[in-house]
N, C-alpha and C positions, 0 to 999 in steps of 0.2 A: 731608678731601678738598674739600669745598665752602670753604675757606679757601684750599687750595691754586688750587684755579678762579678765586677772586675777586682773589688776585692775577695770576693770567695774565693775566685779563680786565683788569686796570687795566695792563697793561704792563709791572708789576717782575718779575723773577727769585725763583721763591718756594723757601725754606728748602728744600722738600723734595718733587723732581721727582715728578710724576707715571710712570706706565707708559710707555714709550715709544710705542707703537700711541696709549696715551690723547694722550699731550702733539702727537705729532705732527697728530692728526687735530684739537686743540683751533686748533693753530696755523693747519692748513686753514680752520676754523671764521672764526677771528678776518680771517682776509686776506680771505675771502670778505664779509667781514660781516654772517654767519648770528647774527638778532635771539636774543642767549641767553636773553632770557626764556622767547618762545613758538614760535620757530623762524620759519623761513619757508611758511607754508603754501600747499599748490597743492590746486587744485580736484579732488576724488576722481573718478575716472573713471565712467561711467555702467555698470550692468549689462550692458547692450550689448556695452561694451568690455570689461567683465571677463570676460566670459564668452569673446569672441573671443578675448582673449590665452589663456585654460585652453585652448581647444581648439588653441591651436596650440604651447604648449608643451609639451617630453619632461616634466614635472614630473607631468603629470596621468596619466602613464605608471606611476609608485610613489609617488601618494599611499596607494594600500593600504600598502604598506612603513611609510610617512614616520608614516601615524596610528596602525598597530600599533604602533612602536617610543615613540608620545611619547606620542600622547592622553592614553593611560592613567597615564601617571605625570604630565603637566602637570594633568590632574584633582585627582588626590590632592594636586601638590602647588601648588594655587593659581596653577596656570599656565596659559599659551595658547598651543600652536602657532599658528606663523604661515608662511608659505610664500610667499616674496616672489619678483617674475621678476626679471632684470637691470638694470632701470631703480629694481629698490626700491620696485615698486608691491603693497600686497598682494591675493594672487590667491584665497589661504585661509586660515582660520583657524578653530582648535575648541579645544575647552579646558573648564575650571569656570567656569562661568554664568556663578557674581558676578564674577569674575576682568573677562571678554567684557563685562560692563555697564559697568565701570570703564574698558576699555579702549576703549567708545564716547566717553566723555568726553574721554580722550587724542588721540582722531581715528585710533585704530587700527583703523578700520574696513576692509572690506575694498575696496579702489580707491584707497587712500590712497598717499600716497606715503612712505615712510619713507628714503628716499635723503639722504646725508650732507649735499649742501647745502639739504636741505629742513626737517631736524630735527636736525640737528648731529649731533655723535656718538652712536652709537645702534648695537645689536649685526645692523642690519640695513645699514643707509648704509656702517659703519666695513668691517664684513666684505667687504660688494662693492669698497671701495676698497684694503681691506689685501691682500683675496685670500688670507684665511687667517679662521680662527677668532676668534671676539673674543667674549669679555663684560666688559657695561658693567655697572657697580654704583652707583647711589643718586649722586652728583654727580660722578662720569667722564661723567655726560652734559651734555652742553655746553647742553643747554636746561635752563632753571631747572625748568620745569615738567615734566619726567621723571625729576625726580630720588627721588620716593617708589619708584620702579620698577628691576628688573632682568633685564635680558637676557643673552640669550646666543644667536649664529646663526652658523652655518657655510656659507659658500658649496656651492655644486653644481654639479658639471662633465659635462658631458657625454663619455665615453671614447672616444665617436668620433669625435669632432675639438678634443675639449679646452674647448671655448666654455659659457663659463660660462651655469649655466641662472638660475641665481638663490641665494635664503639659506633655510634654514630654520632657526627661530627659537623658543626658547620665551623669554616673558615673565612677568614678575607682581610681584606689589611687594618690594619691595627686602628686607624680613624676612623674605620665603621664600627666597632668595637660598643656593644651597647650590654648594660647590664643583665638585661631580663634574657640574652642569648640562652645562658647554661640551663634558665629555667625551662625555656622554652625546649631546647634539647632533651632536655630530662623529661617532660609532659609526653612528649611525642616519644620516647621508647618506653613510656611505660602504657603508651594505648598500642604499641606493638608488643609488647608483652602482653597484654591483655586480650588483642586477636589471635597471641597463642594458645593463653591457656582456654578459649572458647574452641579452638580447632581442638584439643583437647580433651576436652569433655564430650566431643561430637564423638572424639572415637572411640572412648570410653563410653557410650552410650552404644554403640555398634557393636563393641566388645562383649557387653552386659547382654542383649539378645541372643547372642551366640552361645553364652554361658546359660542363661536360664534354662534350657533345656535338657543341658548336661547336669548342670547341680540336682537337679529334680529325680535323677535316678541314682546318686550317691548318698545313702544312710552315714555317714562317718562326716569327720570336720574334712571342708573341701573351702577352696575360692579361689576364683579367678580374679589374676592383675594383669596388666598389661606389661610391654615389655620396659619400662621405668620401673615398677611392682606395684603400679597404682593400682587399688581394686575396683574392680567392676561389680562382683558378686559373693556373695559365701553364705554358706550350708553350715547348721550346726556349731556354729560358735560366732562371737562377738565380733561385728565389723571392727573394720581400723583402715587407716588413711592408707598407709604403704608400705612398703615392706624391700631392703634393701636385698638387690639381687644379685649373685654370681655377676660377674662382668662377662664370660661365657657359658651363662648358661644352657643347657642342652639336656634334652630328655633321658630320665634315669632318677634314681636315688642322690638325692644331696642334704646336706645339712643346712636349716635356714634360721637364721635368729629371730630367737623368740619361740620356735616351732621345733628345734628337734629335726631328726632325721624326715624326710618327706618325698613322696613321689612326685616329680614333675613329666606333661604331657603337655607337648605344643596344641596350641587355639588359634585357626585365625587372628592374628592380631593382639597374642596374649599368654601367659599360662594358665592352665588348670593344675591347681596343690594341693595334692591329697597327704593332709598330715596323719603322720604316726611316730611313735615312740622306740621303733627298733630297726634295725636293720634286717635288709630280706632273710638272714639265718638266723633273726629271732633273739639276737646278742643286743644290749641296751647298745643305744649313739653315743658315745664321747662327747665328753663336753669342749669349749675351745680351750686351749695352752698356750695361747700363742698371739700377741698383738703386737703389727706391726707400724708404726704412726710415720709416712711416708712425709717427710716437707723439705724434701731434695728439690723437687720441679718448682720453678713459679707459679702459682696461680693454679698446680693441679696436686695439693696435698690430698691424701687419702690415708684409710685406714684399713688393713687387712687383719680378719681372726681366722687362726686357723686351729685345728686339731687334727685328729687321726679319722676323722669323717668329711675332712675333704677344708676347703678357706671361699670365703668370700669376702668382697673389698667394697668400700664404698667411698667416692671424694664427702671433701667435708667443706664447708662453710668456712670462712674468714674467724668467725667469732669461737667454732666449735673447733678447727687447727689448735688458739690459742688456749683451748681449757682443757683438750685434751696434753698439750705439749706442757702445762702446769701441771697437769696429775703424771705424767711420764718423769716429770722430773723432781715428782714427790714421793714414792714408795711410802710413804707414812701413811698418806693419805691429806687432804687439805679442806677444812672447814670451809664452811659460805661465804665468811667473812675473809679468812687466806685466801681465797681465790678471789674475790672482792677485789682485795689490795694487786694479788696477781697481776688482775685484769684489767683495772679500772684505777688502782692506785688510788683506791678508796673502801675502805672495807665496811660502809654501812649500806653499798650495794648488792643486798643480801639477795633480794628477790631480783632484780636481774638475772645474777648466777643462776639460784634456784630452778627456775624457769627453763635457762638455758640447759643446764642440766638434767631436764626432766625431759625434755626434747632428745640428749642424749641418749637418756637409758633405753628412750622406747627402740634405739637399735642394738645399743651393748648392754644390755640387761645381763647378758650371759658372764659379760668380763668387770662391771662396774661394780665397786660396791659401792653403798652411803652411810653416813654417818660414822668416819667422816666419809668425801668421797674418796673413792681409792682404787685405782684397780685392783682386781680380786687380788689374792697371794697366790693362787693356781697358778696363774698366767704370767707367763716372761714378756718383757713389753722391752720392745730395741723401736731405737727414737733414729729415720736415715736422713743427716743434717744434709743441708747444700754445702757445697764444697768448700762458699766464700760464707764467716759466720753473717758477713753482713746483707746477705741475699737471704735470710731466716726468717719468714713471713714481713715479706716490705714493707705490707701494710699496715703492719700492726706497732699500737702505740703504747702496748702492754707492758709494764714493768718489768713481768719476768719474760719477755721476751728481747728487752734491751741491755737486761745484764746478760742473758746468754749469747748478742751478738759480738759484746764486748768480751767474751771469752775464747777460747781456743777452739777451731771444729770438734778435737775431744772431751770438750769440755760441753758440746750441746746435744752429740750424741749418745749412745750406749745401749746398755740393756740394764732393765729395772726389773 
Protein backbone atom coordinates (compact mmCIF):
# COMPACT_ATOMS: atom_id res chain seq x y z
CA UNK A 1 0.00 0.00 0.00
CA UNK A 2 2.59 2.64 0.80
CA UNK A 3 4.10 1.76 -2.62
CA UNK A 4 0.95 2.04 -4.17
CA UNK A 5 0.62 5.79 -2.43
CA UNK A 6 4.08 6.71 -3.78
CA UNK A 7 3.07 6.12 -7.01
CA UNK A 8 -0.10 8.14 -7.17
CA UNK A 9 1.78 10.67 -5.32
CA UNK A 10 4.55 10.86 -8.36
CA UNK A 11 1.64 10.74 -11.01
CA UNK A 12 1.99 7.17 -12.64
CA UNK A 13 -0.78 4.76 -12.84
CA UNK A 14 0.14 2.05 -10.23
CA UNK A 15 -0.03 -1.90 -10.78
CA UNK A 16 -2.53 -2.19 -8.50
CA UNK A 17 -5.58 0.26 -7.69
CA UNK A 18 -6.22 1.19 -4.52
CA UNK A 19 -10.01 0.98 -2.64
CA UNK A 20 -12.14 3.20 -4.58
CA UNK A 21 -13.47 5.56 -1.52
CA UNK A 22 -9.26 5.38 -0.85
CA UNK A 23 -8.15 6.38 -4.58
CA UNK A 24 -10.90 8.68 -4.96
CA UNK A 25 -10.29 10.88 -1.78
CA UNK A 26 -6.28 10.32 -2.48
CA UNK A 27 -7.05 12.10 -5.77
CA UNK A 28 -9.06 14.90 -3.83
CA UNK A 29 -5.90 15.01 -1.79
CA UNK A 30 -3.57 15.49 -4.52
CA UNK A 31 -5.73 18.41 -6.55
CA UNK A 32 -6.03 20.27 -3.35
CA UNK A 33 -2.54 20.01 -2.65
CA UNK A 34 -2.88 18.63 1.00
CA UNK A 35 1.17 18.54 2.13
CA UNK A 36 1.30 14.37 2.37
CA UNK A 37 3.92 14.35 4.84
CA UNK A 38 2.24 16.31 7.68
CA UNK A 39 -1.02 17.56 6.37
CA UNK A 40 -2.23 20.87 6.51
CA UNK A 41 -2.58 21.96 9.91
CA UNK A 42 -5.22 24.70 11.43
CA UNK A 43 -5.10 26.04 14.85
CA UNK A 44 -7.35 23.83 17.44
CA UNK A 45 -10.00 25.69 18.74
CA UNK A 46 -10.13 27.14 22.26
CA UNK A 47 -12.01 25.56 25.23
CA UNK A 48 -14.30 28.26 24.88
CA UNK A 49 -15.36 27.15 21.53
CA UNK A 50 -15.34 23.48 22.18
CA UNK A 51 -17.51 23.60 24.77
CA UNK A 52 -19.91 26.02 22.85
CA UNK A 53 -20.10 23.77 19.89
CA UNK A 54 -21.13 20.33 22.71
CA UNK A 55 -23.61 22.37 23.91
CA UNK A 56 -25.29 22.95 20.94
CA UNK A 57 -25.01 19.95 19.24
CA UNK A 58 -27.81 16.72 19.36
CA UNK A 59 -24.34 14.55 19.76
CA UNK A 60 -24.15 15.42 23.53
CA UNK A 61 -27.70 14.20 23.47
CA UNK A 62 -26.20 10.07 23.19
CA UNK A 63 -22.89 10.36 24.23
CA UNK A 64 -24.13 7.98 27.22
CA UNK A 65 -25.22 5.57 24.09
CA UNK A 66 -21.91 6.35 21.81
CA UNK A 67 -19.31 5.62 25.29
CA UNK A 68 -21.44 2.50 26.36
CA UNK A 69 -21.19 0.93 23.08
CA UNK A 70 -17.30 1.76 22.40
CA UNK A 71 -15.33 2.94 25.38
CA UNK A 72 -15.10 -0.28 26.70
CA UNK A 73 -14.01 -2.19 23.83
CA UNK A 74 -11.63 0.86 22.34
CA UNK A 75 -9.94 0.29 25.90
CA UNK A 76 -9.21 -3.29 25.80
CA UNK A 77 -8.55 -2.90 22.39
CA UNK A 78 -5.80 -0.09 22.36
CA UNK A 79 -8.35 2.26 20.96
CA UNK A 80 -9.75 5.90 21.24
CA UNK A 81 -13.12 7.11 20.65
CA UNK A 82 -13.48 10.15 19.08
CA UNK A 83 -16.74 12.15 18.23
CA UNK A 84 -16.16 14.74 15.72
CA UNK A 85 -19.04 17.72 14.68
CA UNK A 86 -19.59 18.35 10.86
CA UNK A 87 -16.69 20.55 10.13
CA UNK A 88 -14.32 17.52 11.54
CA UNK A 89 -13.63 19.28 14.51
CA UNK A 90 -13.07 17.01 17.47
CA UNK A 91 -15.56 17.75 20.35
CA UNK A 92 -14.69 14.09 22.34
CA UNK A 93 -12.60 11.67 23.00
CA UNK A 94 -11.84 8.54 25.72
CA UNK A 95 -10.20 5.53 25.17
CA UNK A 96 -6.68 3.61 26.68
CA UNK A 97 -4.31 6.18 28.25
CA UNK A 98 -1.34 5.23 26.38
CA UNK A 99 -3.42 5.00 23.19
CA UNK A 100 -4.76 9.28 24.15
CA UNK A 101 -0.84 10.23 24.91
CA UNK A 102 0.18 8.94 21.43
CA UNK A 103 -2.68 10.55 19.94
CA UNK A 104 -1.57 13.95 21.54
CA UNK A 105 1.53 13.70 19.42
CA UNK A 106 -0.65 13.05 16.20
CA UNK A 107 -2.62 16.48 17.19
CA UNK A 108 -5.58 14.48 17.94
CA UNK A 109 -6.46 16.42 20.51
CA UNK A 110 -9.69 17.61 21.31
CA UNK A 111 -10.47 21.18 19.08
CA UNK A 112 -8.49 19.64 16.34
CA UNK A 113 -9.59 19.49 13.14
CA UNK A 114 -9.43 16.15 11.39
CA UNK A 115 -11.36 17.27 8.11
CA UNK A 116 -10.15 15.78 4.72
CA UNK A 117 -8.54 18.71 3.47
CA UNK A 118 -6.89 19.34 6.76
CA UNK A 119 -5.19 15.82 7.17
CA UNK A 120 -5.95 13.99 4.13
CA UNK A 121 -7.60 10.87 4.08
CA UNK A 122 -8.48 9.82 7.45
CA UNK A 123 -11.59 7.66 8.87
CA UNK A 124 -13.01 11.14 10.13
CA UNK A 125 -12.36 13.92 6.97
CA UNK A 126 -13.12 10.76 4.33
CA UNK A 127 -16.39 9.67 6.25
CA UNK A 128 -17.95 13.34 6.37
CA UNK A 129 -17.07 13.70 2.63
CA UNK A 130 -18.11 10.00 1.36
CA UNK A 131 -21.16 10.14 3.60
CA UNK A 132 -20.91 6.64 4.40
CA UNK A 133 -18.64 4.41 6.65
CA UNK A 134 -14.96 4.21 5.95
CA UNK A 135 -11.67 2.76 7.46
CA UNK A 136 -8.33 3.74 6.75
CA UNK A 137 -5.46 1.42 7.41
CA UNK A 138 -1.69 2.04 7.95
CA UNK A 139 -0.78 4.00 4.25
CA UNK A 140 -4.63 4.44 2.79
CA UNK A 141 -3.77 7.55 4.62
CA UNK A 142 -2.69 10.17 2.55
CA UNK A 143 -0.32 11.77 5.35
CA UNK A 144 2.84 9.98 5.69
CA UNK A 145 2.70 10.64 9.37
CA UNK A 146 -0.61 8.65 10.14
CA UNK A 147 0.45 5.90 8.70
CA UNK A 148 1.62 3.77 12.05
CA UNK A 149 -2.38 4.35 12.89
CA UNK A 150 -5.96 2.84 12.14
CA UNK A 151 -9.29 4.16 11.83
CA UNK A 152 -12.45 3.66 11.47
CA UNK A 153 -15.72 6.45 11.69
CA UNK A 154 -19.10 6.49 10.59
CA UNK A 155 -21.02 9.63 10.10
CA UNK A 156 -24.24 10.69 12.28
CA UNK A 157 -27.54 11.87 11.09
CA UNK A 158 -30.01 13.43 12.67
CA UNK A 159 -33.76 11.55 11.87
CA UNK A 160 -35.36 14.71 12.07
CA UNK A 161 -34.32 16.44 9.26
CA UNK A 162 -31.65 14.16 7.91
CA UNK A 163 -28.49 16.87 8.67
CA UNK A 164 -25.58 15.38 9.33
CA UNK A 165 -24.47 15.78 12.97
CA UNK A 166 -20.91 14.52 12.73
CA UNK A 167 -18.36 11.11 12.78
CA UNK A 168 -17.72 8.83 15.45
CA UNK A 169 -14.71 7.25 15.37
CA UNK A 170 -12.48 4.76 17.03
CA UNK A 171 -8.61 4.97 16.41
CA UNK A 172 -5.23 3.29 17.45
CA UNK A 173 -2.16 1.97 15.79
CA UNK A 174 -2.34 0.17 12.89
CA UNK A 175 -1.51 -3.59 14.61
CA UNK A 176 -4.68 -3.44 16.53
CA UNK A 177 -6.33 -3.01 13.42
CA UNK A 178 -9.22 -5.61 13.43
CA UNK A 179 -11.85 -6.09 10.81
CA UNK A 180 -15.29 -6.04 12.49
CA UNK A 181 -14.00 -2.16 14.00
CA UNK A 182 -16.10 -0.32 10.99
CA UNK A 183 -18.95 -2.64 11.79
CA UNK A 184 -18.94 -2.28 15.17
CA UNK A 185 -18.78 1.68 14.73
CA UNK A 186 -21.58 1.66 12.49
CA UNK A 187 -24.08 -0.61 15.08
CA UNK A 188 -23.27 1.78 17.84
CA UNK A 189 -24.36 5.16 15.85
CA UNK A 190 -27.14 3.70 14.52
CA UNK A 191 -28.45 2.84 18.26
CA UNK A 192 -27.55 6.70 18.73
CA UNK A 193 -29.67 7.47 16.12
CA UNK A 194 -32.19 5.50 17.14
CA UNK A 195 -32.22 7.12 20.93
CA UNK A 196 -32.85 10.18 18.64
CA UNK A 197 -35.46 9.41 16.85
CA UNK A 198 -37.20 7.99 20.30
CA UNK A 199 -36.41 11.69 22.02
CA UNK A 200 -38.43 12.44 18.98
CA UNK A 201 -41.34 11.11 18.98
CA UNK A 202 -41.53 11.92 22.99
CA UNK A 203 -41.73 15.41 21.69
CA UNK A 204 -43.85 14.98 19.13
CA UNK A 205 -46.22 13.28 21.51
CA UNK A 206 -46.12 16.39 23.78
CA UNK A 207 -46.61 18.51 20.74
CA UNK A 208 -49.84 16.43 19.65
CA UNK A 209 -51.67 17.24 23.34
CA UNK A 210 -51.05 20.74 23.04
CA UNK A 211 -52.52 20.59 19.39
CA UNK A 212 -55.65 18.63 20.21
CA UNK A 213 -57.35 20.97 21.82
CA UNK A 214 -56.63 23.71 19.39
CA UNK A 215 -57.71 21.60 16.21
CA UNK A 216 -60.92 20.78 18.04
CA UNK A 217 -62.24 24.35 17.56
CA UNK A 218 -61.15 24.83 13.84
CA UNK A 219 -63.93 23.83 11.04
CA UNK A 220 -61.51 24.37 8.00
CA UNK A 221 -58.13 22.01 7.00
CA UNK A 222 -55.70 22.88 9.94
CA UNK A 223 -52.42 20.68 11.43
CA UNK A 224 -49.80 20.92 13.48
CA UNK A 225 -45.90 19.92 12.88
CA UNK A 226 -43.28 20.49 14.77
CA UNK A 227 -40.44 22.83 14.10
CA UNK A 228 -38.66 20.04 11.35
CA UNK A 229 -42.70 20.01 9.84
CA UNK A 230 -43.08 16.69 11.29
CA UNK A 231 -46.96 16.33 12.21
CA UNK A 232 -48.26 15.92 15.23
CA UNK A 233 -52.04 16.55 14.45
CA UNK A 234 -54.67 17.46 11.59
CA UNK A 235 -58.22 18.58 11.19
CA UNK A 236 -60.20 17.97 8.02
CA UNK A 237 -57.99 16.58 5.61
CA UNK A 238 -55.63 13.55 5.04
CA UNK A 239 -52.55 12.89 7.37
CA UNK A 240 -48.94 12.99 5.90
CA UNK A 241 -45.47 12.43 7.32
CA UNK A 242 -43.89 16.14 6.91
CA UNK A 243 -43.96 18.91 5.23
CA UNK A 244 -40.83 21.05 4.29
CA UNK A 245 -40.54 24.28 6.09
CA UNK A 246 -39.30 28.01 5.54
CA UNK A 247 -35.78 27.77 7.14
CA UNK A 248 -37.16 31.21 8.87
CA UNK A 249 -40.16 30.59 9.50
CA UNK A 250 -42.24 33.09 11.54
CA UNK A 251 -46.06 33.88 12.04
CA UNK A 252 -48.04 35.39 9.28
CA UNK A 253 -49.18 34.36 5.60
CA UNK A 254 -46.72 32.13 3.57
CA UNK A 255 -46.83 29.91 0.88
CA UNK A 256 -46.19 25.99 1.68
CA UNK A 257 -45.89 23.10 -0.96
CA UNK A 258 -48.37 21.22 -1.65
CA UNK A 259 -50.85 23.57 0.34
CA UNK A 260 -50.94 26.88 -1.26
CA UNK A 261 -50.99 30.03 0.41
CA UNK A 262 -51.63 29.33 4.50
CA UNK A 263 -51.73 30.85 7.82
CA UNK A 264 -49.01 30.06 10.36
CA UNK A 265 -49.30 30.67 14.33
CA UNK A 266 -46.51 29.59 16.76
CA UNK A 267 -47.38 26.36 19.34
CA UNK A 268 -45.29 25.44 22.14
CA UNK A 269 -42.94 23.33 20.51
CA UNK A 270 -44.45 23.63 16.88
CA UNK A 271 -46.73 25.20 14.32
CA UNK A 272 -50.28 25.40 13.87
CA UNK A 273 -51.47 25.62 9.57
CA UNK A 274 -54.44 26.82 8.77
CA UNK A 275 -54.68 26.23 4.91
CA UNK A 276 -56.36 28.39 2.40
CA UNK A 277 -56.39 29.21 -1.29
CA UNK A 278 -55.92 33.01 -1.39
CA UNK A 279 -54.29 35.74 0.04
CA UNK A 280 -55.63 38.03 2.87
CA UNK A 281 -57.21 40.48 -0.06
CA UNK A 282 -58.98 37.57 -1.57
CA UNK A 283 -56.53 37.51 -4.92
CA UNK A 284 -55.63 33.61 -5.77
CA UNK A 285 -51.60 32.57 -4.47
CA UNK A 286 -49.06 32.27 -7.21
CA UNK A 287 -47.64 29.48 -8.07
CA UNK A 288 -43.71 28.85 -7.84
CA UNK A 289 -41.25 30.35 -11.06
CA UNK A 290 -38.44 29.79 -9.79
CA UNK A 291 -36.02 26.70 -8.74
CA UNK A 292 -32.92 27.03 -7.46
CA UNK A 293 -30.67 23.64 -6.99
CA UNK A 294 -27.88 24.95 -4.65
CA UNK A 295 -24.50 22.27 -4.74
CA UNK A 296 -21.87 25.10 -4.14
CA UNK A 297 -21.38 23.70 -0.25
CA UNK A 298 -20.09 20.38 0.54
CA UNK A 299 -22.30 18.12 2.14
CA UNK A 300 -25.08 20.98 2.43
CA UNK A 301 -26.84 20.96 -1.14
CA UNK A 302 -30.43 22.38 -1.08
CA UNK A 303 -33.15 23.33 -3.02
CA UNK A 304 -35.03 26.77 -3.00
CA UNK A 305 -38.76 27.36 -5.06
CA UNK A 306 -39.60 30.52 -5.04
CA UNK A 307 -42.56 32.95 -6.66
CA UNK A 308 -44.29 36.15 -6.05
CA UNK A 309 -45.92 34.56 -2.61
CA UNK A 310 -42.74 34.45 -0.99
CA UNK A 311 -39.53 30.80 -1.21
CA UNK A 312 -38.91 28.11 0.75
CA UNK A 313 -35.78 25.83 0.78
CA UNK A 314 -34.96 22.55 1.80
CA UNK A 315 -31.38 20.37 2.06
CA UNK A 316 -31.52 17.35 0.09
CA UNK A 317 -30.27 13.88 0.46
CA UNK A 318 -26.92 12.49 -1.48
CA UNK A 319 -29.21 10.46 -3.87
CA UNK A 320 -32.01 13.23 -4.49
CA UNK A 321 -28.86 16.23 -5.20
CA UNK A 322 -27.96 13.74 -7.91
CA UNK A 323 -31.59 13.18 -9.61
CA UNK A 324 -32.42 16.52 -9.18
CA UNK A 325 -29.00 17.89 -10.75
CA UNK A 326 -29.93 15.09 -14.02
CA UNK A 327 -33.48 16.75 -14.45
CA UNK A 328 -31.54 20.40 -14.23
CA UNK A 329 -29.47 19.33 -16.70
CA UNK A 330 -32.20 17.84 -19.01
CA UNK A 331 -34.93 20.54 -19.87
CA UNK A 332 -36.57 17.71 -22.11
CA UNK A 333 -37.24 15.91 -19.49
CA UNK A 334 -35.75 12.18 -18.68
CA UNK A 335 -37.48 8.80 -18.74
CA UNK A 336 -36.97 6.10 -15.63
CA UNK A 337 -34.83 4.33 -17.59
CA UNK A 338 -32.38 7.81 -18.59
CA UNK A 339 -32.25 8.54 -15.32
CA UNK A 340 -31.41 4.73 -14.56
CA UNK A 341 -28.34 5.11 -16.80
CA UNK A 342 -27.88 8.70 -15.13
CA UNK A 343 -27.76 7.33 -11.94
CA UNK A 344 -26.74 3.96 -11.73
CA UNK A 345 -25.29 3.53 -15.23
CA UNK A 346 -27.77 1.02 -15.75
CA UNK A 347 -30.87 1.68 -17.01
CA UNK A 348 -33.04 -1.31 -16.08
CA UNK A 349 -33.03 0.30 -12.55
CA UNK A 350 -36.36 1.55 -13.33
CA UNK A 351 -37.98 1.17 -9.89
CA UNK A 352 -35.17 2.39 -7.80
CA UNK A 353 -35.56 5.90 -9.70
CA UNK A 354 -39.22 5.55 -9.59
CA UNK A 355 -39.43 5.39 -6.01
CA UNK A 356 -37.03 7.81 -5.57
CA UNK A 357 -38.73 9.99 -7.48
CA UNK A 358 -42.07 9.71 -5.76
CA UNK A 359 -40.36 10.59 -2.55
CA UNK A 360 -39.47 13.67 -4.49
CA UNK A 361 -42.69 14.96 -5.83
CA UNK A 362 -44.38 14.51 -2.40
CA UNK A 363 -42.19 18.02 -1.80
CA UNK A 364 -41.90 19.60 -5.55
CA UNK A 365 -45.19 18.57 -6.79
CA UNK A 366 -45.59 22.16 -7.49
CA UNK A 367 -42.44 22.36 -10.00
CA UNK A 368 -41.94 18.50 -11.13
CA UNK A 369 -43.72 17.17 -13.78
CA UNK A 370 -43.85 13.02 -15.07
CA UNK A 371 -43.91 11.28 -17.80
CA UNK A 372 -41.31 12.10 -18.61
CA UNK A 373 -39.88 13.59 -15.63
CA UNK A 374 -39.13 17.26 -16.02
CA UNK A 375 -39.40 20.26 -14.45
CA UNK A 376 -42.42 21.96 -15.25
CA UNK A 377 -41.88 24.70 -18.33
CA UNK A 378 -43.25 27.55 -15.89
CA UNK A 379 -40.17 27.47 -13.77
CA UNK A 380 -36.62 28.76 -14.43
CA UNK A 381 -34.27 26.33 -12.82
CA UNK A 382 -30.24 27.86 -12.29
CA UNK A 383 -28.00 24.99 -11.14
CA UNK A 384 -25.16 27.19 -8.25
CA UNK A 385 -21.94 24.79 -9.15
CA UNK A 386 -18.80 24.75 -6.63
CA UNK A 387 -16.15 26.75 -7.73
CA UNK A 388 -13.81 23.62 -8.29
CA UNK A 389 -15.87 21.18 -11.03
CA UNK A 390 -14.17 18.48 -9.19
CA UNK A 391 -15.77 19.25 -5.47
CA UNK A 392 -19.44 18.53 -7.55
CA UNK A 393 -21.28 16.06 -5.23
CA UNK A 394 -17.84 13.96 -4.01
CA UNK A 395 -19.83 11.49 -3.21
CA UNK A 396 -21.25 10.57 -5.99
CA UNK A 397 -20.53 7.76 -8.53
CA UNK A 398 -23.09 8.88 -11.05
CA UNK A 399 -22.47 8.93 -14.62
CA UNK A 400 -23.87 12.18 -15.24
CA UNK A 401 -22.26 13.65 -12.53
CA UNK A 402 -18.65 12.53 -13.60
CA UNK A 403 -18.94 13.83 -17.08
CA UNK A 404 -20.02 17.26 -15.62
CA UNK A 405 -17.00 17.24 -13.25
CA UNK A 406 -14.87 16.71 -16.26
CA UNK A 407 -16.31 19.72 -17.77
CA UNK A 408 -15.89 23.58 -17.40
CA UNK A 409 -17.60 25.23 -14.08
CA UNK A 410 -19.89 26.73 -17.02
CA UNK A 411 -20.52 23.97 -18.34
CA UNK A 412 -22.19 22.38 -14.90
CA UNK A 413 -23.94 25.38 -14.04
CA UNK A 414 -26.78 27.79 -15.55
CA UNK A 415 -30.23 28.21 -15.95
CA UNK A 416 -32.76 25.80 -17.52
Amino acid sequence: MAGIRETALAGRPPLTEPRMVIGESWRRMIAKQIDPETGNFKDVLSPEEVERRRQASPLAEVMPVLTEGLVSVADVASHIMIVADPDGRVLWREGNVGVLKSADRLGFAVGASWAEDVMGTNGIGTALVAGRPVQVWHAEHFVRSLHPWTCAGAPIRDPRDGRLLGVVDLSGPAATMHPATLALVTSVTRLAEAELHTRHLLEIERLRSVAAPVLCRITGRAFVVDANGWMAAVTGMPPFDRLPLPRSLRAGRHWLPSFGMCAVEPLPGGWLVKVGDEHADGTRADTPNRVVLDLSRPRRWSVTVSGAAGSWSQELSPRHAELLFALARSPGGRTAAELARDIFGDPTRTVTVRAEMSRIRRTLAGVLAHRPYRFSEEVEVEILPPSDPADLLPHSAAPVVGAARRSSPSGIGGVG
